[in-house]
C-alpha positions in Angstrom: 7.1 61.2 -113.1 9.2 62.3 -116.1 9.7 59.2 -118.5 12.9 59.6 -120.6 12.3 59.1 -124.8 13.7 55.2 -125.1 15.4 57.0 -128.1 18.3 58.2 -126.2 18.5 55.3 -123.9 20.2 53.1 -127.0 21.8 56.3 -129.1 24.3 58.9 -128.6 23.2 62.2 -129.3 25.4 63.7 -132.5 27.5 66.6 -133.0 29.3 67.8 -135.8 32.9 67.8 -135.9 34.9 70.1 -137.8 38.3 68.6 -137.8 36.8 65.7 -139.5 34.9 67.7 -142.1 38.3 69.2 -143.0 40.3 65.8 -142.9 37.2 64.6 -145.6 37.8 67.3 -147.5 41.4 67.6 -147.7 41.4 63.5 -148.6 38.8 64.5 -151.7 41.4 67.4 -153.0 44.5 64.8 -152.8 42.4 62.4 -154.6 41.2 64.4 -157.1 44.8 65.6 -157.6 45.9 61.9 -158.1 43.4 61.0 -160.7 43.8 64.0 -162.9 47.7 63.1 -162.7 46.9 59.4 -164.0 45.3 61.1 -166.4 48.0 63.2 -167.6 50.8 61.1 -167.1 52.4 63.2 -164.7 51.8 60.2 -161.9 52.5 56.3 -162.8 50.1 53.8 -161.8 52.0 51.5 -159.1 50.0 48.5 -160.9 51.1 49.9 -164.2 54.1 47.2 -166.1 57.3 47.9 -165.7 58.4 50.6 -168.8 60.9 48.2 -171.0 64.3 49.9 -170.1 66.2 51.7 -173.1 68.9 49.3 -174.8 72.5 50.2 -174.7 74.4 49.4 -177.7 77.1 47.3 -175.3 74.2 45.1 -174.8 73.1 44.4 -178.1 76.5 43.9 -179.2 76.8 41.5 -176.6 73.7 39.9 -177.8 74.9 39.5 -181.1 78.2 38.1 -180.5 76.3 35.5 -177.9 74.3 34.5 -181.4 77.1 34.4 -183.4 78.9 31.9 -181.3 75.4 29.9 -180.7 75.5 29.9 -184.9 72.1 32.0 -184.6 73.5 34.1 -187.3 69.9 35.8 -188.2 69.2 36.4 -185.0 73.0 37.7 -184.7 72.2 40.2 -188.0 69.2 41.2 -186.1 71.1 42.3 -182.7 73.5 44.3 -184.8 71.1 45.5 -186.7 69.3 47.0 -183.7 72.8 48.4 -182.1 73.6 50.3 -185.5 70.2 51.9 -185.0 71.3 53.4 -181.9 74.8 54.0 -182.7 74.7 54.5 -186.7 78.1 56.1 -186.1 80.2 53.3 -185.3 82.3 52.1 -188.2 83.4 49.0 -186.2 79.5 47.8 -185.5 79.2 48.3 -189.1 81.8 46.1 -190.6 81.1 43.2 -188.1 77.2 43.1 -189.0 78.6 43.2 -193.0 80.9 40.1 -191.8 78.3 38.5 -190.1 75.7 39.2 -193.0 78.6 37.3 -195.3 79.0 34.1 -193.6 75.1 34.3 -193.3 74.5 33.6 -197.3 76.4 30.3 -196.8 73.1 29.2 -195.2 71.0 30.1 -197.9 70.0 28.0 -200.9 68.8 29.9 -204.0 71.6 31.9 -205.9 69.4 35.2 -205.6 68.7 34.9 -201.6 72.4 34.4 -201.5 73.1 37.5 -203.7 70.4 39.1 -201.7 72.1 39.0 -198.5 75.5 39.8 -200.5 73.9 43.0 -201.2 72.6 43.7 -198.0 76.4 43.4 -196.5 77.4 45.3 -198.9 75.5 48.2 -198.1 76.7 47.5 -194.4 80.6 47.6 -195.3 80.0 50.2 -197.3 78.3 52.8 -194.5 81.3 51.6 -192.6 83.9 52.9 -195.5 81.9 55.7 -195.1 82.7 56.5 -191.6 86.1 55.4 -191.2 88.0 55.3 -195.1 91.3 54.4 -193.5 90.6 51.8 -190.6 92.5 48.7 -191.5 89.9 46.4 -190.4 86.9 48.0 -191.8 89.1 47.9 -195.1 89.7 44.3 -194.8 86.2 43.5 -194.4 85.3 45.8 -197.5 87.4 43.0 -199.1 86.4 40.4 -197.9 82.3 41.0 -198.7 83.5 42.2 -202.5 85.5 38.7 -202.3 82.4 36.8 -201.9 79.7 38.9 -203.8 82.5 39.1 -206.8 82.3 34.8 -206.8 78.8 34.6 -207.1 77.1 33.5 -210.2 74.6 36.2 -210.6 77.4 39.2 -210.4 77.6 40.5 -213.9 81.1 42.0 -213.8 82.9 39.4 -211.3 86.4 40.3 -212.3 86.1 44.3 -211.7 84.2 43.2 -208.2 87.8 40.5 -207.5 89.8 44.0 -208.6 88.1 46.0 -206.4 88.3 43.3 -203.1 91.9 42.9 -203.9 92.4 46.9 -203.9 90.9 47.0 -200.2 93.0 44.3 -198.7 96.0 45.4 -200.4 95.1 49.4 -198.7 94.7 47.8 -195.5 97.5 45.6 -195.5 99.8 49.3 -196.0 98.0 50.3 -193.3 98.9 47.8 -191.0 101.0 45.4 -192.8 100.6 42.4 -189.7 96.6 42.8 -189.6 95.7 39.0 -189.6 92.0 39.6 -191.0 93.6 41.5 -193.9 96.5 38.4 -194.6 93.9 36.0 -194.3 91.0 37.8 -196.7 93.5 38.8 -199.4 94.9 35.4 -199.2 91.2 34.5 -200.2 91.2 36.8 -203.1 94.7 35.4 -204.2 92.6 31.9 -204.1 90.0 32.9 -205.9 92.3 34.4 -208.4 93.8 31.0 -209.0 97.3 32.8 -207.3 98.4 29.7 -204.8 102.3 30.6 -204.5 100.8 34.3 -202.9 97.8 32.9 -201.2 99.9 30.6 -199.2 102.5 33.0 -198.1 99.5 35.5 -197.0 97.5 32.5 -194.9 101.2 31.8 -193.7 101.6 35.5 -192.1 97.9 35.6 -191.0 98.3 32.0 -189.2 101.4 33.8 -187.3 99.8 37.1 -186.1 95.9 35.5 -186.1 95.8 31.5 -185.0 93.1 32.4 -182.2 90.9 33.7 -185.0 88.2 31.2 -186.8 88.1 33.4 -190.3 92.3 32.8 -190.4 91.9 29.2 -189.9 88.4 28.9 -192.3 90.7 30.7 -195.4 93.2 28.2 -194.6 91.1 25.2 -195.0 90.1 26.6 -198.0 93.1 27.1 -199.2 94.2 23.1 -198.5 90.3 22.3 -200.2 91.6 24.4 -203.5 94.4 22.8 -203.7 93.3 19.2 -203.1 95.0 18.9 -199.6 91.9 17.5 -198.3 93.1 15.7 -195.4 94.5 18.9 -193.9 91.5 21.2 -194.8 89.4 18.8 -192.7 92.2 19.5 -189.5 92.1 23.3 -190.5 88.1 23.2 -190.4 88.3 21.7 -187.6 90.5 24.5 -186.0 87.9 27.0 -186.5 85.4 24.6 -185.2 87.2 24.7 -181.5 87.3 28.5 -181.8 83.3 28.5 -183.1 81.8 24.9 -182.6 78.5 26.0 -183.6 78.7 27.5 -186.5 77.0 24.9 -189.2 78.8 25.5 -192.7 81.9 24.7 -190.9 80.2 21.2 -190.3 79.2 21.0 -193.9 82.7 22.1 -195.0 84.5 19.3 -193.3 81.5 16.8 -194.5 82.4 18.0 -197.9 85.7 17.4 -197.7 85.1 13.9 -196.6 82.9 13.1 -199.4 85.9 14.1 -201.8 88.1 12.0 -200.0 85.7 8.9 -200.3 85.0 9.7 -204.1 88.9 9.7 -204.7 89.6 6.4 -202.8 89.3 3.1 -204.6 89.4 0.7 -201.6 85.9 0.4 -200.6 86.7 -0.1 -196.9 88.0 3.0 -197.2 85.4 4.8 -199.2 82.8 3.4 -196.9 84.8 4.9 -193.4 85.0 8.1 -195.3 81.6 8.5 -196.6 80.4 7.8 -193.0 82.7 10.9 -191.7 80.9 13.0 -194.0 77.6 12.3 -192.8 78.6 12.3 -189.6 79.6 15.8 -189.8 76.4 16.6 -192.0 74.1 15.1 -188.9 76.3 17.3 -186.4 75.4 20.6 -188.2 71.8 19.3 -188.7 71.7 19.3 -185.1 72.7 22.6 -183.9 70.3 23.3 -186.1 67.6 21.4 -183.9 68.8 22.8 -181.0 68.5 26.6 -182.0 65.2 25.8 -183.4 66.3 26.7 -187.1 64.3 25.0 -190.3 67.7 24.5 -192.4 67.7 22.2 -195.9 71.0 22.7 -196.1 72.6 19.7 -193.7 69.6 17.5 -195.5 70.8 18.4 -199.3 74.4 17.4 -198.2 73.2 14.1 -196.7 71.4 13.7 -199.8 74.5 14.1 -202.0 76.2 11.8 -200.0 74.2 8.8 -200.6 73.8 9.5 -204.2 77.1 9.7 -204.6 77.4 6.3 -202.6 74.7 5.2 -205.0 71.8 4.6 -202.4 69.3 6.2 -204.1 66.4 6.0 -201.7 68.1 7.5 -199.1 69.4 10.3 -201.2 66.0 11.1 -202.3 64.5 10.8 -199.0 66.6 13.4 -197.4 66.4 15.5 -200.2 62.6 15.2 -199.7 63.1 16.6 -196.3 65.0 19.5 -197.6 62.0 20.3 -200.0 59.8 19.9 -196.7 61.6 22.5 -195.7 61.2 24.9 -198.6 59.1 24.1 -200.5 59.1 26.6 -202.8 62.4 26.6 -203.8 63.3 25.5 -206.7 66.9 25.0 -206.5 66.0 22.5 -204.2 63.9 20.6 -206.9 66.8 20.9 -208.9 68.5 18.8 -206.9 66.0 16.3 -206.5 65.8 15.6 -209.9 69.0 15.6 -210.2 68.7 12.6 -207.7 65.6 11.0 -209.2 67.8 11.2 -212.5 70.6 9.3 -211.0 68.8 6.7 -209.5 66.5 6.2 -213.1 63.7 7.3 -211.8 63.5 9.5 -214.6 59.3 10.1 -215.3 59.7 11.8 -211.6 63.2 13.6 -212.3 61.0 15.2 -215.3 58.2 16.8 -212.4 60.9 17.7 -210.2 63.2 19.1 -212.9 60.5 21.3 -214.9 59.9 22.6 -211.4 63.6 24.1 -211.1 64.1 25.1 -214.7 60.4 26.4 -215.8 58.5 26.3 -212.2 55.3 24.4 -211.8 51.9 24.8 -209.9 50.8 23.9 -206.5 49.6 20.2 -207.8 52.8 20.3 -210.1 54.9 20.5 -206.8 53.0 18.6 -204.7 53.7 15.8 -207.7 57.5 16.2 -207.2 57.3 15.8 -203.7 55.6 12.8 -203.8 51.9 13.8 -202.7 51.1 16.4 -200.2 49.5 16.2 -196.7 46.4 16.6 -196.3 45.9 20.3 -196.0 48.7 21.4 -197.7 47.7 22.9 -201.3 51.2 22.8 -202.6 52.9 26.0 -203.6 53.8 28.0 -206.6 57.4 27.4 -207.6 59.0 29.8 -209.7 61.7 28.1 -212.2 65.7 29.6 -212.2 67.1 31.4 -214.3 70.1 29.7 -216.2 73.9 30.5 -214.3 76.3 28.5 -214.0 74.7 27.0 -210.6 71.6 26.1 -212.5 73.1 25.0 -216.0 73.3 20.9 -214.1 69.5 21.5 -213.8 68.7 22.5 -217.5 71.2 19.9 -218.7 69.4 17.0 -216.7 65.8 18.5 -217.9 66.7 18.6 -221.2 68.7 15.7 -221.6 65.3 13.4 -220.2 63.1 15.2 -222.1 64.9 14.3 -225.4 66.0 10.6 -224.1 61.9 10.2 -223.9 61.0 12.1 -227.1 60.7 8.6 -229.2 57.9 7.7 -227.2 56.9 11.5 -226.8 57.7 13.5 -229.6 56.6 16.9 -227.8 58.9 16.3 -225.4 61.1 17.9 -227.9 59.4 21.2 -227.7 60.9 22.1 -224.4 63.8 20.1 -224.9 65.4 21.7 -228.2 64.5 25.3 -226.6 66.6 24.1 -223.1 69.2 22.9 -224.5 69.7 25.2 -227.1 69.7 27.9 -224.6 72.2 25.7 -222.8 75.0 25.6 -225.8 74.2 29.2 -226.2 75.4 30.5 -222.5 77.8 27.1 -221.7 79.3 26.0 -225.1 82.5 26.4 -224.2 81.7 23.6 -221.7 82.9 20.1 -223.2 80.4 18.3 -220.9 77.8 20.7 -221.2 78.0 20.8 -224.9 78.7 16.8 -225.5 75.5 16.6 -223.5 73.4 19.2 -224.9 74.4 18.1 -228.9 73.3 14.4 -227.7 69.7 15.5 -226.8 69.2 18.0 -229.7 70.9 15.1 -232.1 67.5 12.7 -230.4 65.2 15.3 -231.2 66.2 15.8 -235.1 65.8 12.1 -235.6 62.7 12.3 -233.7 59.7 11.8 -236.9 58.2 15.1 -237.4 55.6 13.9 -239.6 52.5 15.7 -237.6 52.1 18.6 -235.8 52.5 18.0 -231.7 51.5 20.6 -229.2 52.6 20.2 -225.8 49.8 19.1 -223.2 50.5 18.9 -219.2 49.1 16.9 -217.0 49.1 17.6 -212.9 52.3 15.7 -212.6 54.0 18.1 -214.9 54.5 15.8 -217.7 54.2 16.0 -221.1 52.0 13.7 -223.6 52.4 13.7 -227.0 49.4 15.3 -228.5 48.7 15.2 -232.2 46.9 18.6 -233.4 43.6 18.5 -234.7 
């Protein structure tokens, strides 16, 4: 009997099959194909991220105007910024990031970042000129940015800047006599040219053909500010607030114009209702602030005016504190701190505070001013101001401590002769400044100079009086 292997009992015998040697092969070449494309880029990777899609310029414009009304004004620059990029053509996009760029340096503190951004619109209005030399409202915005950098204490030659501004409004005003951003900006000029009879009837027109439009109703209040008219500024502010509730130096504008009130009131009810408004309005714009996630001293420095000015000094120097928090290597903003300090007597502090904004001071020097720094926090390098017109208050208050404390520190004089001197020199035809100044050089001459002093600082800053060797 024939037994059967047990072999194919359990297995099938194999054969080879040719269609599926062809389907293996054919799968090989197609994946081959595939990788080499990955490879090259000619095929995408289905798990590959999503490419970011191209921006159109309607988008970013969009952006920016969404900013703007937020009172994100950097990150409203930034947008506009981005759509000039892809459309470096466009007059129009242009002249709104140099109007934007504008209102920006009312949110900066120091004179030069101010004149910094002034500069930087400049050069944005002026690519717009460039483009389009006879569009009305790329003139009147050409006029408008010379307006403000003309008025700003660092421009050398202020009156051929105001010439120039007043030149643009007045070509786009023949261009389209009824445009209400040209009425309104050279009614600004005509303010800032001490011209009221003109500025009025120019706000007057603009008001007619522009009352949805926040810069109309801004000049306006300014106008009413210039000319004392306080109580109607404050409604004209708040006009431009309803068109653009979040923009912050309208806040600080009305505030402002509330403090002046109080400080012209005699009836201490009254004062007290008013100085309340302005800090009211001060803690609004510190608050949109908060909400947009923006580190602003500006709102803090106001407060801090406010209760100096109501004599709570404590307060004032607290908030004012907070500002410095903020920036701390700004020495404007040390300025005014000592400025505070002075006010309220504190004066061995004002004198740390004060070198800080008129000669600078080291990391311990401002760490001193501010009252001690955190743990962890080294302080910072401030570099002093130059003297302006801004910064003249500073030098005066330096100076004038210095020499009230020279009789007990005689080399207190060293600094304070050379600040004040400097002082009389650039501001002399200043009463105030040069009643002041004559006072503390008049201390220092009666001051014994019977031995040689050489000044000596300590961390704080301050001087002691050191006889030479």
């Amino acid at each position: 009997m024939k037994v059967i292997r047990r072999r194919t009992l359990f297995h099938k015998q194999r054969y080879t099959n040719l269609y599926r040697l062809f389907g293996l092969v054919a799968l090989i070449t197609i994946a081959v194909f595939i990788i080499l494309g990955l490879q090259s880029g000619s095929i995408r990777s289905p798990f590959a991220p999503t490419p970011t899609p191209t921006r159109s310029t309607g988008s970013l414009v969009l952006e920016g105007q969404a900013f703007f009304e937020a009172g994100d004004l950097d990150a409203s620059i930034t947008a506009y910024r981005e759509a000039t990029e892809l459309d470096d053509g466009n007059a129009a996009l242009w002249a709104e990031l140099a109007r934007i760029q504008t209102y920006s340096s009312r949110l900066l503190t120091s004179d030069q970042d101010r004149l910094d951004r002034l500069e930087e619109a400049l050069a944005s209005i002026e690519q717009a000129v460039a483009l389009a030399p006879e569009n009305p409202s790329v003139l009147a915005s050409y006029a408008f940015v010379l307006d403000w950098y003309a008025t700003h204490p660092l421009v050398g030659d202020s009156q051929a800047e105001l010439n120039r501004a007043e030149q643009n409004a007045l070509l786009a005003l023949s261009l389209d006599p009824n445009a209400p951003l040209a009425l309104a900006f050279y009614a600004e000029i005509l303010i800032d040219q001490g011209k009221w009879n003109q500025a009025d009837q120019y706000i007057q027109r603009a008001l007619l053909y522009g009352d949805d439009l926040m810069d109309v109703h801004r000049v306006y209040a300014y106008f009413l500010e210039s000319t004392l008219q306080y109580n109607q500024a404050i409604e004209e502010y708040q006009a431009a607030l309803e068109i653009n509730p979040n923009l912050t130096f309208l806040y600080i504008s009305i505030g402002q114009n509330y403090r002046a009130l109080a400080f012209r009131t005699s009836i201490p009810t009254q004062q007290k209702i008013l100085y309340e408004q302005a800090l009211e309005y001060f803690a609004k714009a510190s608050r949109v602030n908060d909400q947009l996630g923006i580190q602003d001293p500006l709102p803090y420095v106001a407060i801090a005016k406010t209760y100096a000015q109501m004599g709570e000094f404590f307060a004032a120097a607290r908030n004012a504190l907070k500002a410095v928090d903020i920036e701390p290597d700004n020495a404007d903003l040390y300025g005014q701190l000592g400025n505070i300090y002075k006010r309220g007597r504190n004066y061995e502090t004002s004198i740390i505070a004060l070198k800080c904004a008129v000669r600078g001071c080291t990391p311990s020097e401002s760490c001193a001013a501010r009252g001690g720094c955190t743990e962890g926090d080294p302080g910072v390098t401030v570099i002093g101001l130059p003297l302006t017109s801004t910064s003249a208050t500073y030098y005066l208050d330096y100076g004038s401590v210095l020499a009230a404390f020279s009789p007990k520190y005689p080399a207190y004089c060293i600094d304070a002769v050379d600040v004040l001197t400097q002082l009389i020199t650039a501001f002399g035809d200043d009463s105030t400044v040069r009643t002041n100044a004559e006072d503390g050089l008049s201390i220092c001459a009666s001051v014994s100079a019977s031995q040689t002093l050489t000044p000596t600082f300590f961390p704080t800053g301050t001087y002691i009086n050191t006889p030479a060797p």
